[in-house]
C-alpha positions as CSV (number, residue, x, y, z in Angstrom):
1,X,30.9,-27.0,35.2
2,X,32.3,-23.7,35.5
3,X,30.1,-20.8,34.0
4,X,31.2,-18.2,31.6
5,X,29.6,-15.1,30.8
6,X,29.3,-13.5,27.4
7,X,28.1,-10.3,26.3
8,X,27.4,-10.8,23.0
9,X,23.8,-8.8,23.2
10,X,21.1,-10.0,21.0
11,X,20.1,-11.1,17.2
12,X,16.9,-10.1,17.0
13,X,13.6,-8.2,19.4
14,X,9.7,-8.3,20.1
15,X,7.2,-7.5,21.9
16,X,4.5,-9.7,23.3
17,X,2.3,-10.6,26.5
18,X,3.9,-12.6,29.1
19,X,2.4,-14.1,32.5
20,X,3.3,-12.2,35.7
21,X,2.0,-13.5,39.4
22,X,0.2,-10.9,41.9
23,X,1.1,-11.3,45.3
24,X,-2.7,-11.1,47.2
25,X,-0.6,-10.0,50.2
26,X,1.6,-6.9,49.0
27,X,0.2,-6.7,45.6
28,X,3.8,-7.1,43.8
29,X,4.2,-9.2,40.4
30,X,6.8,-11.2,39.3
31,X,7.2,-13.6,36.8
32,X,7.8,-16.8,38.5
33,X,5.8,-18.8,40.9
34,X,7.1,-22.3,42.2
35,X,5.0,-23.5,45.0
36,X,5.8,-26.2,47.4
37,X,4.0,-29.6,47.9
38,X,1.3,-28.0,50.2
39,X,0.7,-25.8,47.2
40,X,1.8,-22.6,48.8
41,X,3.9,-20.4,47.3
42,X,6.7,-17.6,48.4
43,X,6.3,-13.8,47.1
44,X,9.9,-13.1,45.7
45,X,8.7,-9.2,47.4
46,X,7.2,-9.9,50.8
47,X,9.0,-13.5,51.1
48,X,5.4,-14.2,52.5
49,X,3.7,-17.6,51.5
50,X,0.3,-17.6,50.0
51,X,-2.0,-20.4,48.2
52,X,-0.8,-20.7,44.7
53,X,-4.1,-19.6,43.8
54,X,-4.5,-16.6,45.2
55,X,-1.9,-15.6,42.8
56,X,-3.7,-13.5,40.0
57,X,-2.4,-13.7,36.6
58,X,-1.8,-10.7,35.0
59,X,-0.6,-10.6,31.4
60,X,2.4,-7.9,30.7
61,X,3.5,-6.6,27.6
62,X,7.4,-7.5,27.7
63,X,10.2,-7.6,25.3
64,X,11.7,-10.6,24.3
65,X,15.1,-11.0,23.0
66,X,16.9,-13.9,20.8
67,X,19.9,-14.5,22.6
68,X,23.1,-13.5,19.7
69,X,25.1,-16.7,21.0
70,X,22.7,-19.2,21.0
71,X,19.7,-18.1,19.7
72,X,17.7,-18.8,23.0
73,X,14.6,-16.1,23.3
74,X,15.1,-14.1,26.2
75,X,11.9,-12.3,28.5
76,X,13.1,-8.7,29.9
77,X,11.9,-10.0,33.1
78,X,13.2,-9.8,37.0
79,X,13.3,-13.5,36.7
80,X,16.4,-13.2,34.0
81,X,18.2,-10.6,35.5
82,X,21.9,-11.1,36.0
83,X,24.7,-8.5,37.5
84,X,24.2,-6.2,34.5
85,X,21.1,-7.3,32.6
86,X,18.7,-9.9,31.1
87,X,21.1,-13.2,30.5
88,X,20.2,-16.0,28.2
89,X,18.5,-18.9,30.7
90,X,21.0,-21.8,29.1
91,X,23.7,-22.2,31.6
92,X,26.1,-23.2,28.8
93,X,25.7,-20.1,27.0
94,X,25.4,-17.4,29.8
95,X,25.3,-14.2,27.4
96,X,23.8,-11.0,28.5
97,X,21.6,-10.0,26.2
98,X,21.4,-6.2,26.5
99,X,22.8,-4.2,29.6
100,X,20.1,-2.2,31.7
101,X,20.6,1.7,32.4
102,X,17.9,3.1,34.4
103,X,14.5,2.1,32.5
104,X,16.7,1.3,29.1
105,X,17.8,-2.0,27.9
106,X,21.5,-1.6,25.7
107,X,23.1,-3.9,23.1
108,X,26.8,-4.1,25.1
109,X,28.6,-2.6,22.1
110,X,26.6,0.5,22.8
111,X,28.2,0.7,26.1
112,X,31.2,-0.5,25.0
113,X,31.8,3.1,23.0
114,X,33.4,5.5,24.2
115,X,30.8,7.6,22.7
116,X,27.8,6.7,25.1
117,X,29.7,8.1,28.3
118,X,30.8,11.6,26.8
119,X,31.6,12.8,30.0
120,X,34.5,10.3,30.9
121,X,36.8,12.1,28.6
122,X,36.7,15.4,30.4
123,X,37.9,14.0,33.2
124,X,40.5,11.8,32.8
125,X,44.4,12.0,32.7
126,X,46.6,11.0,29.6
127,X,48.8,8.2,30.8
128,X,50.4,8.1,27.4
129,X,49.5,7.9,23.7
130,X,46.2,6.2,23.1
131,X,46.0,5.5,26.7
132,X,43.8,7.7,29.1
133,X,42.9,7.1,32.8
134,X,39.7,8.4,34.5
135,X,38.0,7.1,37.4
136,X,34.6,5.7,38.1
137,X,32.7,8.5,39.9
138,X,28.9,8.2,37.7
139,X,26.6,5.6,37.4
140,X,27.3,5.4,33.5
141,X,30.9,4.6,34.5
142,X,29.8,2.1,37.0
143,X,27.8,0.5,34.3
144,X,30.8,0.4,32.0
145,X,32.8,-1.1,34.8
146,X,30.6,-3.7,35.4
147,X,30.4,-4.6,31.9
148,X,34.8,-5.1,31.7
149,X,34.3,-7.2,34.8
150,X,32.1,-9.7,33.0
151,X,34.8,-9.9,30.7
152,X,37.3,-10.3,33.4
153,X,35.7,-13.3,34.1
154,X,36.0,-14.9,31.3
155,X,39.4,-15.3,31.4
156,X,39.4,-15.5,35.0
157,X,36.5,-16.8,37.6
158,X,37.9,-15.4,40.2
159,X,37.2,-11.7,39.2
160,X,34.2,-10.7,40.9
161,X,31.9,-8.1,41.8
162,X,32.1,-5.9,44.5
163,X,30.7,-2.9,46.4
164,X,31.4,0.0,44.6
165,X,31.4,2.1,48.1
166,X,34.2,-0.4,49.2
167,X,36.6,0.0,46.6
168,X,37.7,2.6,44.2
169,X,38.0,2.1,40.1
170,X,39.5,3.7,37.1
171,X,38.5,2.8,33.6
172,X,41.4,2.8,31.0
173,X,40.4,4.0,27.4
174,X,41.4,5.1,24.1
175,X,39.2,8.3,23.1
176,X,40.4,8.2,19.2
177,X,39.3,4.5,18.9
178,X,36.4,4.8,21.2
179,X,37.6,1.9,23.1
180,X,37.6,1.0,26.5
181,X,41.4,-1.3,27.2
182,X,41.2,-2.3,30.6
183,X,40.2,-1.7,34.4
184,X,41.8,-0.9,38.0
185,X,40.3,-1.6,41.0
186,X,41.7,-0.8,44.9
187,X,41.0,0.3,48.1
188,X,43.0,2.5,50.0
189,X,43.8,2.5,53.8
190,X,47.0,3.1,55.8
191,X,48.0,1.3,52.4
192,X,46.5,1.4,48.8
193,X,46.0,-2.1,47.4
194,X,45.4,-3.9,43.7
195,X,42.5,-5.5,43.8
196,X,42.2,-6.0,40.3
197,X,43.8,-5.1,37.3
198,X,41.8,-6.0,33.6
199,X,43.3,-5.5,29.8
200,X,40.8,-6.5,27.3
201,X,41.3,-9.7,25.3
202,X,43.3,-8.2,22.4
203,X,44.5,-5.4,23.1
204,X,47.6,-7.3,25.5
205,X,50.9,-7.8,25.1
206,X,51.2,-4.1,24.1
207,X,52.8,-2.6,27.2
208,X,48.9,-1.4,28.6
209,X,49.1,-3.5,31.6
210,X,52.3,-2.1,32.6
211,X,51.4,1.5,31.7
212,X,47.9,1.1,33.8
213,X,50.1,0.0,37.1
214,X,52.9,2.5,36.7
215,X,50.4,5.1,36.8
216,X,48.4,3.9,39.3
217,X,51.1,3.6,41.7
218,X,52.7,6.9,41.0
219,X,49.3,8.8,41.4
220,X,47.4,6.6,44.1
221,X,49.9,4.4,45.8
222,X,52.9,6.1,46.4
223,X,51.0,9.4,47.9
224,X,50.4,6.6,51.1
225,X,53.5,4.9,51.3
226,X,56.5,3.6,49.4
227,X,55.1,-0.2,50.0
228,X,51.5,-1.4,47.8
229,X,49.7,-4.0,49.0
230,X,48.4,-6.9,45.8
231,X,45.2,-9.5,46.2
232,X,45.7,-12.7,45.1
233,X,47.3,-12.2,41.8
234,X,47.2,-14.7,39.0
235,X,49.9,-15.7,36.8
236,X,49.9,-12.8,34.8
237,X,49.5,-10.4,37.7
238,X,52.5,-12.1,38.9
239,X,54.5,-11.9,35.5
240,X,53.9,-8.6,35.5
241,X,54.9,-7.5,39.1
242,X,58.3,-9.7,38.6
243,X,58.9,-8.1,35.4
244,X,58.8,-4.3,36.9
245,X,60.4,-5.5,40.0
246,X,57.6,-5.2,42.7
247,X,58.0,-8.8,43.2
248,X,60.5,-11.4,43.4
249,X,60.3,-15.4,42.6
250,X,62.1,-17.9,44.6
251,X,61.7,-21.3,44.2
252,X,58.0,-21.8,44.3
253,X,57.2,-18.4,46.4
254,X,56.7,-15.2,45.2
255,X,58.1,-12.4,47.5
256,X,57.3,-8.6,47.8
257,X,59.8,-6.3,47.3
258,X,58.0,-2.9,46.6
259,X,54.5,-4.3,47.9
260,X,52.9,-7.0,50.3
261,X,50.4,-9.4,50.0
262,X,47.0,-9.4,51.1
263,X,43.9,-11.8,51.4
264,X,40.7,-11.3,49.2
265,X,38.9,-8.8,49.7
């Protein structure tokens, strides 16, 4: 069963005491404890195995969300944690229920203005009406990014997350609507190369996609070589490149004409 990932945030908050485990050997709490048949268990700090009771319990005031999706409550706790956040514990539903930043917990629409990462605006570059380009240099745009990319993989599994100090990232937005449209993500060597390219849900088939490249290979790609290099497209990537001539189809194989292929990164 193949998961997918919302962020659909939650319904509902409160506040009450949960159970958290003290490690007797480094003194850290967590709150989970599973131990094995010889009743020890493993400190998810120290990976050190103690006596399960040796464990104190120690009750901690946490919130608890009601998952928007399904309606599953939700502990803030490190045992919940996903990529971005606290995620809803049914593996059919997979929603993020609120997006950490720092010490803060977010609904995902709150990121997902413009609005809540003022200073995006003042750096980016108009790539034309409604669209602007900016890239990823804080941690509030990493936390953004990393939001899109959960959506990415919605539509695709194969989006995933990386290494921010391997790759670089530009987020694609529209400052009037205080909407994010998209994502690029490449690296850049003796060549620069698409990693991955992201248009939200409804805002394709509008030209964005094609707008988003264009630019990116004028101001990033071209300055290191006439040639790009592409990973592992999908059928849409591929669509795409055919369409503004970076690739051509023959038969059953796809061949570069303005880039090269290259395996995943």
């Amino acid at each position: 069963m193949i998961q997918v990932l919302r962020v659909e945030g939650w319904k509902s908050q409160r506040v009450t005491s949960v159970t958290f485990y003290k490690c007797p050997l480094c003194g850290d709490c967590y709150d989970l404890l599973t131990p094995d048949q010889k009743g020890l268990a493993q400190c998810f700090a120290c990976n050190k195995s103690s006596p399960e009771t040796t464990f104190d319990r120690i009750k901690k005031k946490t919130v608890i969300a009601g998952c928007a999706h399904c309606g599953t409550e939700v502990p803030f706790v490190p045992s919940t944690m996903g990529i971005i956040g606290p995620m809803c514990s049914d593996f059919a539903c997979s929603n993020y229920v609120a997006v950490c930043y720092g010490e803060a917990f977010l609904e995902p629409s709150t990121v997902l203005d413009t609005r809540w990462n003022p200073g995006l605006q003042s750096r980016a570059r108009r790539v034309a009406a409604g669209l602007l380009f900016a890239r990823c240099r804080s941690k509030k745009d990493q936390t953004v990014l990393q939001l899109l990319q959960v959506l990415a993989k919605q539509d695709d599994p194969r989006f995933k997350f990386g290494d921010s100090n391997e790759f670089r990232s530009a987020l694609c937005f529209d400052a009037r609507r205080r909407k994010y449209l998209g994502f690029v993500i490449w690296t850049e060597s003796k060549t620069a190369v698409l990693r991955q390219l992201f248009v939200v849900r409804d805002e394709r088939r509008k030209g964005i996609a094609s707008k988003m490249v264009k630019f990116w290979i004028e101001n990033y790609a071209k300055p290191l070589g006439e040639r790009f290099g592409i990973e592992g497209p999908n059928e849409a990537a591929l669509k795409l490149h055919v369409k503004l001539g970076h690739i051509k189809i023959r038969g059953s194989d796809a061949i570069g004409v303005k880039c090269h292929f290259v395996p995943t990164f």
